[in-house]
N, C-alpha and C positions, 0 to 999 in steps of 0.2 A: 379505439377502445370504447367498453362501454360505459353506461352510469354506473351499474356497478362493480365496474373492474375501478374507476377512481373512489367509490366508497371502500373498498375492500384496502386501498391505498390509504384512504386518510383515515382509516381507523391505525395503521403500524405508525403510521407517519407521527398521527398524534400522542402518541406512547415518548416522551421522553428516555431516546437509547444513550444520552451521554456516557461515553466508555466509564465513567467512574460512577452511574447508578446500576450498577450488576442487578438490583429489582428490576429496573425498567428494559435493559438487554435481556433479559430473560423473560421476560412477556412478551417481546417481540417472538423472539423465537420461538416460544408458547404457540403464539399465533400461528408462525410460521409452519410450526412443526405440524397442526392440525390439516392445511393444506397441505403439507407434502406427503402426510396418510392416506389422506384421500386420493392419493396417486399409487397406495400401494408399497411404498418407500420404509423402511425400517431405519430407525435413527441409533447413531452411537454416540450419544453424549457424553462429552469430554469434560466433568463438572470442575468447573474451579471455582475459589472460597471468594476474591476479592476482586475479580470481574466476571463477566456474564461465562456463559458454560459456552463452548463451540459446540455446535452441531455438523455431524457428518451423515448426511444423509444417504442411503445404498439400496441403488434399484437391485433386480435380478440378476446373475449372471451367465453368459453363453461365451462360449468360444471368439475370438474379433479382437476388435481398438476396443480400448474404456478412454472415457472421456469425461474430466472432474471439471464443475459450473463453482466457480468462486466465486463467493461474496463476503459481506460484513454486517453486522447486525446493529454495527455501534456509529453513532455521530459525535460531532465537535461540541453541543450545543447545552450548558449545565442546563439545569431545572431553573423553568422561568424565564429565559431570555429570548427564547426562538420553539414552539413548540404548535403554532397552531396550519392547519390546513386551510389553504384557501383556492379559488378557480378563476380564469376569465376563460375565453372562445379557445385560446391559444395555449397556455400556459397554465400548469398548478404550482403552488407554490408551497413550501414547510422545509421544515428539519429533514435530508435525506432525500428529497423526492428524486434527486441525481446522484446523491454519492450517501449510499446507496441505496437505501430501500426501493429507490426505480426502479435501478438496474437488477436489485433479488425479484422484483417482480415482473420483470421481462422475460428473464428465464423462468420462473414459476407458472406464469401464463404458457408459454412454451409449451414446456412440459404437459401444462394441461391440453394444448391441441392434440398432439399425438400421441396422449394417451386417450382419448379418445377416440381417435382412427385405430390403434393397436391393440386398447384395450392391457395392456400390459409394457413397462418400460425395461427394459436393459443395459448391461453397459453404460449408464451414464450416471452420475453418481454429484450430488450436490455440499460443499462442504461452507459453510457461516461459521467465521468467527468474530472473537467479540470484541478484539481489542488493537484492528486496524489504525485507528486514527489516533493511537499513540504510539505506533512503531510496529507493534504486532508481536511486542517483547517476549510475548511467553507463546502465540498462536505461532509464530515461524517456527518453534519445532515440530508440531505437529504438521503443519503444510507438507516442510520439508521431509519427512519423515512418509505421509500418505503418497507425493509427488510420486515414488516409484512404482507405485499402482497404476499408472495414466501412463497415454501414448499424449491425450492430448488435453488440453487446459481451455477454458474458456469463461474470463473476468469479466465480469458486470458492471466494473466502473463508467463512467459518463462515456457518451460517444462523444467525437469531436464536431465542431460545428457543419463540419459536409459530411458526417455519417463516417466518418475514420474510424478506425477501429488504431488500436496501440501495438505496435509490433519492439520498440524498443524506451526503454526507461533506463536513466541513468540511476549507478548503485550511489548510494547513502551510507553512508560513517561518522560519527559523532565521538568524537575522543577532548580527552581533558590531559591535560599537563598541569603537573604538581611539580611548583620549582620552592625548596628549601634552601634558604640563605642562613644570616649570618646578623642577627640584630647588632648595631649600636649606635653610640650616640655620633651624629651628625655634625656635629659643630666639636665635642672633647675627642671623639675615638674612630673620624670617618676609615682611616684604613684600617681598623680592626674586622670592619661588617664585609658582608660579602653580600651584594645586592641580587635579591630575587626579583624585583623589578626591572631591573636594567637588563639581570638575564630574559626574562620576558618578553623585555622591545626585542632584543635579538632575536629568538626563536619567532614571535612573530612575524620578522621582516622574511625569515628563513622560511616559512611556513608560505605563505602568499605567494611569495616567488615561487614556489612549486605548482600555481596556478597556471595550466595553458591552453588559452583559449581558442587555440586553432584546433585542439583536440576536444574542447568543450569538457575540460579537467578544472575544476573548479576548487580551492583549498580559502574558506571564509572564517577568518578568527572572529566569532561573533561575541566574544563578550573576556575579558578580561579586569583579574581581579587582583588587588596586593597592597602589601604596605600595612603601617600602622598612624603613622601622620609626618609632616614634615622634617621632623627632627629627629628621625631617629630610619637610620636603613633597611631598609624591608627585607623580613626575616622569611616573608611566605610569597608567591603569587600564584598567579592559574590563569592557564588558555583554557578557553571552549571552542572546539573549531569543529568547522563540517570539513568530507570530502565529498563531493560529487565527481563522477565519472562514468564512459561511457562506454570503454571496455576493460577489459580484467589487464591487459597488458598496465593500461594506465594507473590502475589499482596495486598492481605491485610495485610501479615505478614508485609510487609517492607514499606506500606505506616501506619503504626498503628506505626511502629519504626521511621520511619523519621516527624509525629507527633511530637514522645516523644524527639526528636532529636536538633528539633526547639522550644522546648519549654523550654528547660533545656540552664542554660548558666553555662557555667563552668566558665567563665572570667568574674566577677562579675559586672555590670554597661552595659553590653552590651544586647543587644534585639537583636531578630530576625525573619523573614518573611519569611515565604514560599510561591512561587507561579509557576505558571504551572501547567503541569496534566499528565495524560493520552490520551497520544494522539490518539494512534487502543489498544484495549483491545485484549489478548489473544484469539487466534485460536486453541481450541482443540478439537478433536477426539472425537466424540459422535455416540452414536447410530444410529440416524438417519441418520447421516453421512457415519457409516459404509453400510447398507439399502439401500445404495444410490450405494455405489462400489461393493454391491453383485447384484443389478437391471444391473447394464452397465456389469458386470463379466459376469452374466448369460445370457444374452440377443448376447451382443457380443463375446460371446464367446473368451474369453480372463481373463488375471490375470492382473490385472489391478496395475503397480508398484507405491508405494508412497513413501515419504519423507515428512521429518518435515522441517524446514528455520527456523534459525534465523530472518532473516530479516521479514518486515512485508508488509502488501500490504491493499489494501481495502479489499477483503476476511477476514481480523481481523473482519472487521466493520460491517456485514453481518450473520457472524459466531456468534459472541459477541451476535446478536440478537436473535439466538435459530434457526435461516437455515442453514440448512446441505448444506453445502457448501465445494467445492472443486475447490482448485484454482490449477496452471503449466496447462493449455489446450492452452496454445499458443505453437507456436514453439519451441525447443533446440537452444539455442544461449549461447553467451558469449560476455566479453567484455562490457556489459549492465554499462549505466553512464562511459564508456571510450570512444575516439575515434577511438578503434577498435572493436566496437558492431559490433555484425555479427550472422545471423542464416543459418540453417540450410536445403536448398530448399529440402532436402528427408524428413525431418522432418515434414515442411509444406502440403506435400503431407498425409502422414501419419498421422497426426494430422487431416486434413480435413475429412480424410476418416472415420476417428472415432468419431467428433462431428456429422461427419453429420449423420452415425449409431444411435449416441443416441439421437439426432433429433427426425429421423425416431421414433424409439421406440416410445419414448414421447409421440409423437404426434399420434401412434395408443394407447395410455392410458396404456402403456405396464411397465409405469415407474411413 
């Protein structure tokens, strides 16, 4: 890249986008939005009051594939903790430079090569929103909702350290359990109470055991709350638990078991509530998917390396819909949600040079 493809970086970069300053997401996209006119692009902004507004950006369209470039306009990082740009030979370093503003600037750059060769874009179509790195609470219905516009998908989250690109992500569910007991006294009236702690330990031993890691099914009670003090039986408690999984089979196994979970009281006089959900559904490996990495193998002449993540991204939410989708097309970076996020400026070059190849293709109908 050049010098001022990294100033053009550290001007978004240094814009404080923490998902809860909707001023500072919205400057970004400001920004953003000024480049992506300059390409010609017409924007529909999706304005919302108490995070930053998503932008869907929409080239021209012709007969073909349409193919939607995800990103996110927002980071982990409040005001004041993590905000500034800096450089060596190797590496730039800030708020976003990998997850993501790299990667919205990978495709951006992109876009600008072959609309220069073309002089006008197609078919491809750019969608930012603002509120990834808190779940994507209110932006997944939107995703999911544009998703049936698209053959194909392609996320700008970090590449993996040998240039991976992400073909599968484990889905995500965060649910609470509300157990209502039965107060009294401890020491005058212990069998009067009906313990909402003790039903508690139970559902959580219940809950964990649903964990299997030959399937990479993951069920984590991460915090647990109840009681009023020693002497007196706990009239309330609460699980907070995750699920991770890594296909839908597994997903109805253990929300079919955390059902029968909540419905069953082992400590007789107590009730109890489920709520939460599914946050991103499972990202798996499909045909059309594969289709997609033997078109850019063949075409660009290369073997195109992948990885599965833990972790999840808006690509869940896309993928979930039935588009072949492939997300890591931003730069190799590390450090992402720390104060030592950093990418990879050889990466960034490399990276450019290969979206904008399958760009090209695309847009001669070749893909």
């Amino acid at each position: 890249m050049q010098k001022e493809h990294f100033d053009e970086l550290k001007k978004i970069i240094e814009i404080n986008s923490w998902t809860k300053n909707k001023e500072g997401v919205d400057k970004n996209g400001t920004i953003f939005s000024s480049w992506m006119q300059a390409l010609d692009y017409t924007c529909d902004t999706h304005t919302r009051e108490h995070i930053g507004n998503h932008l869907h950006f929409r080239s021209a369209k012709k007969e073909g594939k349409k193919l939607l470039l995800l990103g996110h306009l927002d980071t982990v990082f409040p005001p004041e903790t993590f905000e500034k740009f800096t450089e060596d030979d190797q590496w730039i370093y800030g708020p976003g430079v990998c997850d993501m503003k790299g990667g919205n600037y990978v495709a951006l750059q992109a876009l600008r090569n072959v609309y220069q060769k073309y002089t006008q874009l197609h078919n491809i179509d750019f969608l930012l929103v603002s509120d990834e790195e808190t779940g994507s609470d209110d932006s997944k219905y939107l995703s999911s909702k544009l998703a049936s516009e698209y053959d194909y998908c392609m996320v700008f989250e970090a590449a993996g350290e040998n240039d991976e690109v992400v073909v599968g992500r484990k889905g995500v569910g965060t649910f609470f359990i509300d157990i209502e007991g039965v107060a009294a006294h401890a020491g005058n009236n212990y069998s009067m109470g009906a313990d909402a702690n003790l039903e508690a330990a139970h559902k959580l031993t219940e809950l964990v055991a649903l964990t299997n890691l030959e399937k990479e099914t993951t069920v984590n009670v991460g915090k647990i709350s109840g009681g009023i003090g020693a002497n007196t039986i706990s009239p309330k408690a609460q699980l907070t638990f995750e699920l991770r999984y890594t296909n839908s089979e597994e997903r109805d196994r253990v929300l079919k078991a955390v059902d029968s979970i909540v419905a069953y009281a082992e400590v007789k006089g107590t009730t109890s509530t489920l709520s939460g959900g599914i946050q991103r559904d499972v990202m798996q490996p499909s045909p059309a998917q594969q289709t997609f990495i033997d078109h850019i193998n063949t075409l660009c002449n290369i073997t195109l390396p992948t990885e599965k993540r833990g972790g999840v991204s808006d690509a869940n939410i896309i993928s979930s819909q039935g588009v072949a989708t492939l997300d890591g097309w931003g730069p190799f970076g590390d450090g992402d949600h720390t104060i030592q996020e950093r990418a990879s400026k050889k990466s960034f070059s490399e990276r450019i040079a290969l979206v904008t190849q399958i760009f090209d293709h695309f847009l001669e109908g070749k893909i």
